[in-house]
C-alpha positions in Angstrom: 58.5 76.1 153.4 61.4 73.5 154.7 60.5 71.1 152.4 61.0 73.7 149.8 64.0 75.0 151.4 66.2 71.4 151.6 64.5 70.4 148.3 66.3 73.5 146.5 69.7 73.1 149.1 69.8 69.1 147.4 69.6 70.1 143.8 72.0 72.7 144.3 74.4 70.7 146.6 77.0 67.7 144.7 76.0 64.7 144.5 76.2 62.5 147.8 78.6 59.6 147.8 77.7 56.2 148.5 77.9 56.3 152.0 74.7 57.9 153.0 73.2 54.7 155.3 69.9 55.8 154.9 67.3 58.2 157.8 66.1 57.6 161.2 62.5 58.5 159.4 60.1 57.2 158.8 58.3 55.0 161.2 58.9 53.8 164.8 62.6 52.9 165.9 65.7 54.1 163.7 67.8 52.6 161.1 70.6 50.8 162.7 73.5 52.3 160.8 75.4 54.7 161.6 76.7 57.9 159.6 80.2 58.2 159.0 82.7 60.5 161.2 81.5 64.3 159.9 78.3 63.4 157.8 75.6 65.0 159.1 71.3 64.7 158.6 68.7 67.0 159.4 65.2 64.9 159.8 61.9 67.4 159.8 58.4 66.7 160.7 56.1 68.9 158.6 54.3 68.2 161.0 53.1 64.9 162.4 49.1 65.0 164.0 47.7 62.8 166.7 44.4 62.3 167.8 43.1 59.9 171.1 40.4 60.5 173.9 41.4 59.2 177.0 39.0 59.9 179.6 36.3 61.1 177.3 38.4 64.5 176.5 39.1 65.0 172.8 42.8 65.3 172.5 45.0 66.5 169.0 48.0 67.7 169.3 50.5 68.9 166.1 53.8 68.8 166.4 56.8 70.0 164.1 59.8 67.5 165.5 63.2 67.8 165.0 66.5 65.3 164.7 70.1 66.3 164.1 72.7 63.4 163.6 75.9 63.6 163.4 78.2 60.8 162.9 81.3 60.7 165.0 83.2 58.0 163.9 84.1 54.7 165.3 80.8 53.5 164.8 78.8 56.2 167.0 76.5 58.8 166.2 75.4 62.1 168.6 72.0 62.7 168.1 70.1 66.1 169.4 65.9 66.3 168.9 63.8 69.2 169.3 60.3 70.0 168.5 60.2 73.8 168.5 56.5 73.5 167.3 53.2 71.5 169.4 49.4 72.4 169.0 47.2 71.2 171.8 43.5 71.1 171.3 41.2 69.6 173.7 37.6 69.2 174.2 34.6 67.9 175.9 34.3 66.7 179.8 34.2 69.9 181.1 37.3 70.6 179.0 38.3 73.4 176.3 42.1 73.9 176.1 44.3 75.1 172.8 47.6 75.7 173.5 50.8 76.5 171.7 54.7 76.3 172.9 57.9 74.1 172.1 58.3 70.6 173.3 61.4 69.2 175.5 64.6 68.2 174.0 66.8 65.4 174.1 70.4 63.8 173.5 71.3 60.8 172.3 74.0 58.7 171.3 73.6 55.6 168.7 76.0 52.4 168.3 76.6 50.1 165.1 77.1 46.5 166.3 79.7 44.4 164.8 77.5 41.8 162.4 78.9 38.6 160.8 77.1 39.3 157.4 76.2 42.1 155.2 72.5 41.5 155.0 72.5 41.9 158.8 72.8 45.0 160.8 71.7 45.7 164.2 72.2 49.0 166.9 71.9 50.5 170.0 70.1 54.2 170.9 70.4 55.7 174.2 69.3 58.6 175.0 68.0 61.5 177.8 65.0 63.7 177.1 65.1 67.0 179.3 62.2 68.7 181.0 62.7 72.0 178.9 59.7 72.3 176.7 56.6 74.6 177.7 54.0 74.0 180.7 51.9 71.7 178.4 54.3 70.0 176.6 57.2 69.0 178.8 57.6 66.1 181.0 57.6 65.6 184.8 60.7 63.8 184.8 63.2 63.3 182.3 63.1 60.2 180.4 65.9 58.0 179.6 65.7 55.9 176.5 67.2 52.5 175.6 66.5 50.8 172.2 67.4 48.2 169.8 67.2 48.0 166.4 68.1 44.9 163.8 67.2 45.1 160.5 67.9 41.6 157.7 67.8 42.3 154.0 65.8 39.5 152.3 66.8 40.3 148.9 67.4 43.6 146.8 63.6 44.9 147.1 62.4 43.6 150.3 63.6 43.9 154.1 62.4 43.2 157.6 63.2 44.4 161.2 62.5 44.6 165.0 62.6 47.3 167.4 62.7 46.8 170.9 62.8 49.8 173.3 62.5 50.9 177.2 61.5 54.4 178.6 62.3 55.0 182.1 61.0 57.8 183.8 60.4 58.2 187.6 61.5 54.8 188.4 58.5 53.3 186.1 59.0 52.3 182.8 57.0 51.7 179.6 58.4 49.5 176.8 57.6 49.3 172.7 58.4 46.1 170.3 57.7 46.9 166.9 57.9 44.3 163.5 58.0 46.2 160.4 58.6 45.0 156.5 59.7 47.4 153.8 59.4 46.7 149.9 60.6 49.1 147.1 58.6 50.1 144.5 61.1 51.8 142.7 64.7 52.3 143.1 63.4 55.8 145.0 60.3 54.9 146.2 59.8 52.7 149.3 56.9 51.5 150.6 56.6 50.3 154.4 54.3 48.6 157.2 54.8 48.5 161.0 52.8 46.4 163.9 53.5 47.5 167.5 52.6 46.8 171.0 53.3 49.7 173.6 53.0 49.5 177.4 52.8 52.6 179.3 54.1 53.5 182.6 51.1 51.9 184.9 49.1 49.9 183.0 47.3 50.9 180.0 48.6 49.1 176.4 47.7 48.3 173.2 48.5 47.6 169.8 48.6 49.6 166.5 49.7 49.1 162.7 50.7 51.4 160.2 52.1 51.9 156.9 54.0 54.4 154.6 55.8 55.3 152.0 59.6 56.9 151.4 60.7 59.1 148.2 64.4 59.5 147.3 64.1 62.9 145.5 67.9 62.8 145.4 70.7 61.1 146.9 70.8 63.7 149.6 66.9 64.2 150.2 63.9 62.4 151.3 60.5 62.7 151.6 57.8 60.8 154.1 54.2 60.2 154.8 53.2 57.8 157.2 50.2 56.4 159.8 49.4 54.8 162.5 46.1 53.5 164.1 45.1 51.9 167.1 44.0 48.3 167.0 43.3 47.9 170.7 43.9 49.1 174.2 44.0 52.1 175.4 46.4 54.2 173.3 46.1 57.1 171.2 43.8 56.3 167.8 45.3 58.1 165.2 48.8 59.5 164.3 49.7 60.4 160.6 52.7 62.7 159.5 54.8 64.1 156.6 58.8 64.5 157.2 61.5 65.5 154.9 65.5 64.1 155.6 68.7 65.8 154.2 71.9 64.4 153.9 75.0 66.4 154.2 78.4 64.0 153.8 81.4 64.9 152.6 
C-alpha cells in the first residue's frame, strides 16, 4: 500500500532537479552525501525479514523500518528512524513466542566531508537510538552510533565503497566494516554486492555477503530488494528486504 501510495505521489509530483544525491537504501551503511538545505526523503521498509537460531531457538522477526532525512544545509543532514511495525516468532527449546509492537527510535545527524575530487565523497553519521520501542523490541540501553562512509566512482557504470561503524551501548561496543561494489545495468537499474564482518558486544562475530538491486521509477522514487546471508560465526543467517525511497526537493 506505501509503495502504491509514493509510486502515485512521484508521477503526480514535478520533476526532481538534479540535486537529489541519491538514498540511504539499500544495503548496509548510507550514501555519503548529503541532501541540500530543505530537501527532504522518506525511506520505507516493506518490510525487511530475518531469520537466525542462536541457542537452538528459531528466531524471525519482520520489521517495517522507517528513515526521514532532512537536509539542513551547510553540509548536514537530521535524520529521525522509526519502525512502527516488528513481528517476533520463536520456536523450539522449550520456547513458543509471537509477538507484535513498534521498535525504538532514533536521531541522527550526517556530515559531508570536504573531498579533493569529484569521484570521491566520504561522510560521517552519528546518531542515538532511544529505549522507546515495546517490551520485546526495545533495547536495554540506548545505543549511540558512529559511522563512516567513502564511496570512489570508478567510471560512469561502476562504483566501490567502505563502511566503517561503532555501536556503543552500556560501555561495550560492537563494530561493522563493510566493502560493497555497485554496477548499473541501466541508467535506472542498479545492481549491488556487500561483504561484512560484524562483532557484537562480547564476543560472537562473523561474516556475511549479500547483493541487490535498485530501480529508479522516477527521479523522485526508488525501489529495493536486497539479501544478506551468513558466511560464518555466529550471526543471524538470513535477512532479505524490499524498500521504497521518495524524494521531495524543491
Amino acid at each position: 500500500m506505501l509503495a502504491a501510495l509514493m509510486l502515485s505521489l512521484g508521477a503526480l509530483a514535478p520533476a526532481a532537479r538534479a540535486d537529489n544525491p541519491g538514498y540511504d537504501r539499500p544495503g548496509l551503511g548510507f550514501t555519503p552525501a548529503v541532501l541540500s538545505a530543505g530537501a527532504m526523503t522518506l525511506e520505507q521498509g516493506l518490510p525487511s525479514w530475518s531469520q537466525g537460531q542462536p541457542d537452538g531457538v528459531r528466531s524471525s522477526q519482520y520489521t517495517a523500518d522507517s528513515l526521514l532525512r532532512l537536509g539542513l544545509g551547510n553540509s548536514l543532514e537530521l535524520q529521525f528512524g522509526d519502525s512502527l511495525y516488528n513481528h517476533l516468532r520463536q520456536t523450539g527449546a522449550g520456547a513458543n513466542l509471537s509477538s507484535s509492537g513498534r521498535g525504538d527510535s532514533s536521531l541522527g545527524l550526517k556530515l559531508a566531508l570536504p573531498s579533493p575530487s569529484t569521484s570521491l565523497s566520504w561522510g560521517l553519521l552519528g546518531s542515538v537510538e532511544f529505549t522507546d520501542g515495546a517490551r520485546d523490541f526495545r533495547n536495554n540501553q540506548k545505543q549511540y552510533l558512529l559511522g563512516l562512509a567513502v564511496s570512489q566512482q570508478l567510471n560512469a557504470g561502476n562504483s566501490i565503497g567502505t563502511y566503517l561503524e561503532d555501536v556503543r551501548a552500556g560501555g561495550h561496543d560492537s563494530y561493522t566494516a563493510v566493502i560493497n561494489h555497485s554496477h548499473a545495468l541501466t541508467t535506472t537499474l542498479t545492481l549491488y554486492a556487500e561483504a561484512a564482518w560484524q562483532r557484537e558486544a562480547g564476543s560472537a562475530s562473523g561474516t556475511l555477503g549479500g547483493g541487490g538491486l535498485a530501480w529508479q521509477v522516477n527521479p523522485r522514487v526508488q525501489l529495493d530488494a536486497g539479501f544478506r546471508r551468513r558466511l560464518s560465526g555466529a550471526l543471524p543467517t538470513w535477512w532479505a528486504g524490499l524498500g521504497a525511497s521518495m524524494y521531495f526537493g524543491h
